[in-house]
C-alpha positions in Angstrom: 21.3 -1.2 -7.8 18.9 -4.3 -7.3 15.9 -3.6 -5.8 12.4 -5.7 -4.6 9.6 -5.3 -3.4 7.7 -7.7 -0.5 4.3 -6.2 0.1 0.9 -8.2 0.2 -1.5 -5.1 -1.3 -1.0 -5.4 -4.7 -2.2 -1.8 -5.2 0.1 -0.6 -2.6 3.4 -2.7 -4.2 2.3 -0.8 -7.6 2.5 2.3 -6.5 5.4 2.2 -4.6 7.2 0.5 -7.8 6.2 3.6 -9.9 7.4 5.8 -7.2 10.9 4.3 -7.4 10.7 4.6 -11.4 10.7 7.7 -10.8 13.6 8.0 -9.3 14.9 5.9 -12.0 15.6 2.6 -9.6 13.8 -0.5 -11.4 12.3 -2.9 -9.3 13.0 -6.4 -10.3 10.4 -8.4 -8.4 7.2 -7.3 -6.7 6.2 -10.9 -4.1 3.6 -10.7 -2.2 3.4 -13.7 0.9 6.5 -15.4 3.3 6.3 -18.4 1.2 6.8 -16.8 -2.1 9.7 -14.8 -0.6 11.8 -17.5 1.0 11.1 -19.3 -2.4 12.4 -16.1 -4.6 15.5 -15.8 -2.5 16.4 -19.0 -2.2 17.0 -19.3 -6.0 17.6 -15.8 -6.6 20.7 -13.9 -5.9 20.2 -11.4 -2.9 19.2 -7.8 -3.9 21.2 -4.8 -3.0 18.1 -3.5 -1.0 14.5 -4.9 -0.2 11.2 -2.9 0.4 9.4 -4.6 3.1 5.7 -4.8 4.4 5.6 -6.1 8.2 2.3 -7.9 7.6 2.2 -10.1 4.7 -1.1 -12.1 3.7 0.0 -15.8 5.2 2.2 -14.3 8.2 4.9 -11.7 9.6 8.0 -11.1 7.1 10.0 -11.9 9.9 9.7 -15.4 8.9 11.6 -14.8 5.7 14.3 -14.0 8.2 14.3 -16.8 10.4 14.3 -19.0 7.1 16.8 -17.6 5.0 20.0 -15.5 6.1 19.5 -11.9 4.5 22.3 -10.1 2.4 20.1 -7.3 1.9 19.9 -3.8 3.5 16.1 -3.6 4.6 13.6 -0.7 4.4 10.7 -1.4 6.2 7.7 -0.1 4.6 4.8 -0.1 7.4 1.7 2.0 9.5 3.2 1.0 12.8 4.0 3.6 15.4 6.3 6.2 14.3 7.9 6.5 18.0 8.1 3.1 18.7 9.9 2.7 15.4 11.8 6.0 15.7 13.2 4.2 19.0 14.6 1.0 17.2 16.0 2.8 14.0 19.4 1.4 13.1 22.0 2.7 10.9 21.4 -0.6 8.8 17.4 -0.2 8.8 15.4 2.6 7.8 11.7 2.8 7.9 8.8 4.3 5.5 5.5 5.3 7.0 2.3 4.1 5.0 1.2 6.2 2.8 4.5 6.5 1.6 5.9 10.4 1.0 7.8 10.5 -2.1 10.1 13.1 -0.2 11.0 10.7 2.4 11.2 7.8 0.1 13.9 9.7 -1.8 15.7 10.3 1.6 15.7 6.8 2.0 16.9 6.1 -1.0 20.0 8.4 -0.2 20.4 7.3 2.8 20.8 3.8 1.9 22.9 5.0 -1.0 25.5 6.8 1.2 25.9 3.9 3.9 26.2 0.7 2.1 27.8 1.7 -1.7 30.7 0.9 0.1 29.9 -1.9 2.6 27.4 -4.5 2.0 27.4 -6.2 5.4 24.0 -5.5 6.8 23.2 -6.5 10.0 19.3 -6.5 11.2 18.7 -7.0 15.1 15.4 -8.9 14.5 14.8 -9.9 17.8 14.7 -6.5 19.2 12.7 -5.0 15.9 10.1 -8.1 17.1 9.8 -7.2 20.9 9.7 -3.8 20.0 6.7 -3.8 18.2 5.2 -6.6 19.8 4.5 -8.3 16.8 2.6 -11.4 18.5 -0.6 -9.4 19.0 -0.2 -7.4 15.6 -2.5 -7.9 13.0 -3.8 -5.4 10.1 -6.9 -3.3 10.6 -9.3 -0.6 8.8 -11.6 2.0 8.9 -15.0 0.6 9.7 -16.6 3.7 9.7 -16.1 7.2 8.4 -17.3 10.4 10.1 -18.5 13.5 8.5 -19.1 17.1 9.9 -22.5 18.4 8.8 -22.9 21.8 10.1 -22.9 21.2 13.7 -23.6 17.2 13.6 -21.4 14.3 12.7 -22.8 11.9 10.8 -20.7 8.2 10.9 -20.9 5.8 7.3 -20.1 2.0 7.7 -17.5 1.2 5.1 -20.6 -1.3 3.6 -22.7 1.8 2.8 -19.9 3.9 0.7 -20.3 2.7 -3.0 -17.2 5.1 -3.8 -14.7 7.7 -2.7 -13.9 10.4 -5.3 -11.6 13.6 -5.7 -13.3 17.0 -7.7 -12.7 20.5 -7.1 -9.4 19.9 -4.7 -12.0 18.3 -2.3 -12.3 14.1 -1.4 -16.1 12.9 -1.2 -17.7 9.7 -0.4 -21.0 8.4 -1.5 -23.4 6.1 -0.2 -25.5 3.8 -1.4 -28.5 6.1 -1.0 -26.6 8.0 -3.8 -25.7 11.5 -1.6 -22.1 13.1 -1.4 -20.3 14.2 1.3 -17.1 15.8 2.0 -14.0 14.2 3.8 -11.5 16.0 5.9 -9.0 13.9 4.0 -7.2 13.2 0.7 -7.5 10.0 -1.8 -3.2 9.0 -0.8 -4.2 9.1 2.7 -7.3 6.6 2.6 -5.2 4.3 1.0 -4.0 2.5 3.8 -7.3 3.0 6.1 -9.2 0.7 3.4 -9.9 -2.9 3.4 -7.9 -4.0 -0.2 -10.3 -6.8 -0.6 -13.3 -4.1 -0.5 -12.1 -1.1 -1.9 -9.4 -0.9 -4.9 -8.3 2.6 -6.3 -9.1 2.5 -10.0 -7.7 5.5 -10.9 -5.7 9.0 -9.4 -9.4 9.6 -8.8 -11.2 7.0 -7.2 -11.7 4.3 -5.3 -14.5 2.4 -5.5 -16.5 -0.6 -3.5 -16.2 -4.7 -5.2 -19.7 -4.2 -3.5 -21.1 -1.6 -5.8 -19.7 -2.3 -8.9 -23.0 -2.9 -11.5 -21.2 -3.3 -14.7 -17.7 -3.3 -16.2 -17.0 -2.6 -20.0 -14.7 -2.0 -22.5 -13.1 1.4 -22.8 -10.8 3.2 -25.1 -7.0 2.7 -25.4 -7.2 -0.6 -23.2 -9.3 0.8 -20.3 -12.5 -0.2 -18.5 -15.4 1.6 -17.7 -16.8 0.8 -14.0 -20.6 1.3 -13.4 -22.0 1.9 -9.4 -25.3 1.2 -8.1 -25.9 5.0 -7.9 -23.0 7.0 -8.7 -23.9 9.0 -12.1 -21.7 12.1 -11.2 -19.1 11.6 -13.4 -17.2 8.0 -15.6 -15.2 6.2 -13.6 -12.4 4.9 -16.1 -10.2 2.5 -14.8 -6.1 3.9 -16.0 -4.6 1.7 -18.3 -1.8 0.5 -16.0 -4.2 -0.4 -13.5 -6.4 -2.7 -15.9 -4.4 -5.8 -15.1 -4.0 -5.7 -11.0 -7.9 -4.6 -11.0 -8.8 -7.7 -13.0 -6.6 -10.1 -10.5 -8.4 -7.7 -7.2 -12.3 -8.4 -9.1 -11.1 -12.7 -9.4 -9.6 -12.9 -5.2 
């Protein structure tokens, strides 16, 4: 099976490529923009199946569509609305909600395995899919702020003032630039798609940390690189070998 990937987070397009190693389907092609998509698939041959972002970085991917006539089954990778997605899904679409759950991405996978093995006539209503989710007025946003529960009070941190978020002890923390921790009702997976990509990059299965804080980079062991904050001094943050190359193209954007 032939599979790409059309997503404009780099970070996000990585992970979801390792996911699908996993399940031992390679991804040939990770693009990330319309025009680099219509380019790809108009000299490439069609994949059997395309992961794809709604939002791309220079416009909606339904302009690959009105471009180029697809031969691909689509799965739509997305933090729209689950009801107002739940109401368009079509035997020839299915959808992933960001972050994506590697239980439903198998499902997916299955699903797309069972209906088109045999038949590879795929047939996307676009037009619907568009007025459905409105996609005129659509346009990506973040977290600006976080809010924490301190005893009785909650406290709210600007993105801006967060050097780093960080997972110890099963718990997630953030710190701020006046180098104090605090606890998040949350997990690491699930702040992924609530932060800006062009602040905030996820060096490791640990951390993500702030372009804004970052002091000093250097040379680690086996490949890797050691990040230095403003402030944080609770623990290294090591960037994973794997991630050394997309973190060097997120620190030059």
């Amino acid at each position: 099976m032939r599979t790409i990937i059309i997503e404009d987070e780099k970070p996000s397009a990585r992970r979801l490529e390792r996911m699908l190693e996993k399940l031992e389907i390679p991804v040939e092609k990770l693009l990330h923009s319309v025009n680099d998509s219509i380019q790809w698939l108009l000299e490439n041959k069609h994949p059997d199946l395309i992961f794809l972002d709604i939002q791309l970085s220079d416009g909606l991917s339904f302009e690959i569509f009105e471009e180029i006539d697809i031969e691909s089954a689509i799965i739509f990778t997305t933090a729209y609305d689950e009801y107002a997605l739940k109401a368009f899904k079509l035997n020839s679409v299915d959808y992933l909600l960001k972050p994506i759950d590697e239980e439903e991405l198998e499902a997916a996978i299955n699903k797309f395995q069972s209906k088109f093995n045999n038949n590879k006539e795929v047939t996307t209503n676009l037009s619907e899919l568009k007025k459905l989710l409105n996609t005129e007025s659509v346009a990506k946003t973040y977290k600006k702020r976080f809010t924490v529960k301190i005893g009785q009070h909650l406290k709210m941190f600007p993105v801006d003032d967060i050097e780093c978020f960080y997972s110890e002890n099963k718990g997630t923390y953030l710190h701020t630039k006046d180098n104090r921790n605090y606890l998040l009702e949350n997990t690491l997976e699930n702040l992924e798609d609530n932060l800006n990509p062009e602040k905030f990059y996820r060096v490791s299965r640990k951390f993500f940390v702030n372009i804004n804080a970052i002091q000093d980079i250097i040379s680690y062991t086996n490949s890797r690189l050691k990040v230095k904050l403003n402030n944080f001094n609770e623990q290294e943050i090591i960037v994973a070998r794997e991630r050394v190359k997309d973190f060097k193209e997120w620190l030059s954007n």
